[in-house]
C-alpha positions, 0 to 999 in steps of 0.5 A, spaced: 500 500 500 502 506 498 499 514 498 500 519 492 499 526 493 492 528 489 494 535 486 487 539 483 488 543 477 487 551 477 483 550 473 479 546 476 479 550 483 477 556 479 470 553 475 470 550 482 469 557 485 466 561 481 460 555 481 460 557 488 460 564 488 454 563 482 450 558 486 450 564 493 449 570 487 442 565 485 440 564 492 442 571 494 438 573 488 431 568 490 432 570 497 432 577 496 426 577 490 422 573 495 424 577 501 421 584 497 415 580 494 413 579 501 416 583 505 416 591 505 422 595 505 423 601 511 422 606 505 416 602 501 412 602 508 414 608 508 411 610 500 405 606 502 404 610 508 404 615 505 399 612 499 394 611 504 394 618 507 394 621 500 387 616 500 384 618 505 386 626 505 383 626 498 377 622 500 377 628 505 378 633 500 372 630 496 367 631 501 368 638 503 368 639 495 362 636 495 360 640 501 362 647 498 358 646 491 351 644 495 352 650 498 354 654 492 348 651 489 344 654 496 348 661 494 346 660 486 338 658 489 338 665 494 340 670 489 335 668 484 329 666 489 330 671 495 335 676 494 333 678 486 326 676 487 326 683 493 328 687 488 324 685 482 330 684 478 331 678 473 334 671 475 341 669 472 340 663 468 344 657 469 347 659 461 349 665 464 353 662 469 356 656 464 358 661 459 361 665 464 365 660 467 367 657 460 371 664 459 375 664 465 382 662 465 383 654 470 387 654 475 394 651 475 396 647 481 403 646 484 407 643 478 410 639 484 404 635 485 404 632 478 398 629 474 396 624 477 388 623 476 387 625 483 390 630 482 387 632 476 380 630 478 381 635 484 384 640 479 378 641 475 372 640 482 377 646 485 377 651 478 370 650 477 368 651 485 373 658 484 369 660 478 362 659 480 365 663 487 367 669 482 361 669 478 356 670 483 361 675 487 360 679 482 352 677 483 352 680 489 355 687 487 350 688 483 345 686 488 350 692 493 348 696 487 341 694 488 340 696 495 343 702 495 338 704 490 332 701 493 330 708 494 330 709 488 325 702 487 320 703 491 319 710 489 319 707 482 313 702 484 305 704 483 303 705 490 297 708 491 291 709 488 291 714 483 284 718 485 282 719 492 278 713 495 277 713 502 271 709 502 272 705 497 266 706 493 270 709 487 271 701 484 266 700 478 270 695 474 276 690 475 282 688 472 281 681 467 275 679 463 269 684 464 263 685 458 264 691 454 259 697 454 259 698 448 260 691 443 256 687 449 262 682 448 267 680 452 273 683 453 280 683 457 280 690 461 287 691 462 285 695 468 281 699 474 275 703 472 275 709 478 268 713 478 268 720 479 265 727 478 268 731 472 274 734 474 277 730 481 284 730 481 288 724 478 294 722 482 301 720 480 302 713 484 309 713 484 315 716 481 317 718 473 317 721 467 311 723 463 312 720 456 304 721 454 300 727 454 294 729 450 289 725 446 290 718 444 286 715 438 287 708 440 279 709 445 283 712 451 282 719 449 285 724 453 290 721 458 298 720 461 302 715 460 307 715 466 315 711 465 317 710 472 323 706 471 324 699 472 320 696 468 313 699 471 310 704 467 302 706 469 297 710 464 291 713 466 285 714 461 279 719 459 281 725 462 277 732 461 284 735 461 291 733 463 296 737 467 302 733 467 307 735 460 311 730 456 318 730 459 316 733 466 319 729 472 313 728 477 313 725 485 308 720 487 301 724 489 302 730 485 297 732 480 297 729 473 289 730 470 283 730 471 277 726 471 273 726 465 269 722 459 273 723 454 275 717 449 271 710 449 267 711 455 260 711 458 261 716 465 266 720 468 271 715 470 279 714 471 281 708 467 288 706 470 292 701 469 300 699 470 305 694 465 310 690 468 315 690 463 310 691 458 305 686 460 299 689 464 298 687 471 292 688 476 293 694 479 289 692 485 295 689 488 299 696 488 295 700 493 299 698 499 302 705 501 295 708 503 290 701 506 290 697 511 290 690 510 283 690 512 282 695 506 287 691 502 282 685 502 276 689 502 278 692 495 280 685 492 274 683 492 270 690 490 275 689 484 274 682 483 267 681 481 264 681 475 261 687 472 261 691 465 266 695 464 266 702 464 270 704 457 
């Protein structure tokens, strides 16, 4: 028996290595893949932390937007309902607002926060809410104008009755379908009939400028047309003979005429009406500066029944 010294090739000691240091970078490689697949790094706990935080704010966020546009429509609702309803001006169309909208440059967010489409969902509910807020402050300046020149408007609208008629026994025709005296059929009368003697005082009800004063071949006869400004305008009718002149400023309660026959009328009476924006209105419901409640409903129901008009 006898032993012999085994020498390994370098080669051979170099493969061996090298398949040794490949087989740990594979074990290495599928531990860490499978360590990262299962388990989270500091820094990804920290990410999806933050992700979650981001969730929730944004949830948040959404909320309040949503809370924000309810009472936007709230504000919206008030000014057209309330706020412009006092003053008898002309509600803003939704159309409007779009269209205001539409012209309005978007606000852009911090470049930082990137386009993500959380971002860019909250972007556009942000310029939206920013754009319908500058739009109805510039609503509420013009009701600020309003209000300074409520004054102004509540001289501008009929008030009182435009003959004197403390008893409430002048009243011989009301305003809507009444029969006509002169071609028995019926017909729309556009005001009220006031019967007194030739020559009674005829009454501005609110403040304005004469627009019409004289004769009128339309069935009126001599009468005055008076533009008050806000869309009111009020005529009075068959006069004996007119005080007021065209293009003269006049105050509620001043002197415009005089009762008279004049025109297509069957007696003495003042006819008189009020347009709102051209359209005519019963002016039983703008005696209120000159009668008590129980007057008010009184005269309702004198103007309310039905009998022949007198012109």
């Amino acid at each position: 028996m006898r032993f012999e010294k085994l020498e390994t090739p370098l080669r051979v000691r170099l493969l061996q290595l090298f398949g040794f240091i490949a087989a740990s970078i594979v074990t290495g490689i599928i531990i860490v893949l499978i360590a990262f697949r299962y388990i989270d790094s500091p820094k990804e706990k920290l990410l999806r932390q933050e992700n979650e935080d981001l969730k929730e704010n944004y949830a948040v966020l959404v909320e309040r937007a949503k809370q924000l546009e309810l009472q936007m429509d709230e504000l919206e609702n008030r000014d057209n309902s309330v706020y412009r309803s006092i003053f008898e001006a002309d509600p803003i169309p939704d159309s409007a607002r779009v269209k205001e909208i539409e012209k309005k440059k978007e606000v852009k967010l911090v470049q930082s926060m990137g386009e993500t489409e959380l971002v860019k969902s909250m972007t556009t509910q942000l310029n939206e809410l920013s754009m319908r807020v500058a739009y109805q402050t510039k609503s509420y300046v013009e009701i600020e104008d309003m209000v300074r020149n409520k004054e102004k408007l509540l001289a501008a609208i009929p008030a009182i009755q435009p003959v004197s008629n403390r008893d409430l026994n002048r009243i011989a025709s009301g305003f809507g379908y009444r029969v006509d005296p002169v071609y028995k059929d019926t017909r729309m009368h556009k005001g009220l009939d006031f019967t007194a003697p030739i020559g009674t005082p005829i009454y501005a009800t609110a403040d304005g400028v004469v627009r019409e004063s004289g004769f009128n071949t339309g069935g009126y006869g001599i009468n005055v047309v008076i533009y008050h400004g806000y869309g009111y305008e009020t005529l009075y009718a068959h006069m004996v003979r007119t005080k007021a002149k065209v293009g003269q400023r006049v105050k509620r309660g001043e002197v415009i005429g005089y009762v008279g026959n004049s025109g297509k009328s069957t007696g003495p009476h003042c006819h008189y009406e009020v347009h709102r924006n051209g359209i005519p209105v019963d002016p039983v419901y703008y005696f209120y500066n000159d009668l008590t409640p129980a007057q008010f409903d009184r005269l309702v129901k004198l103007a309310k029944s039905s009998n022949q008009s007198m012109d």
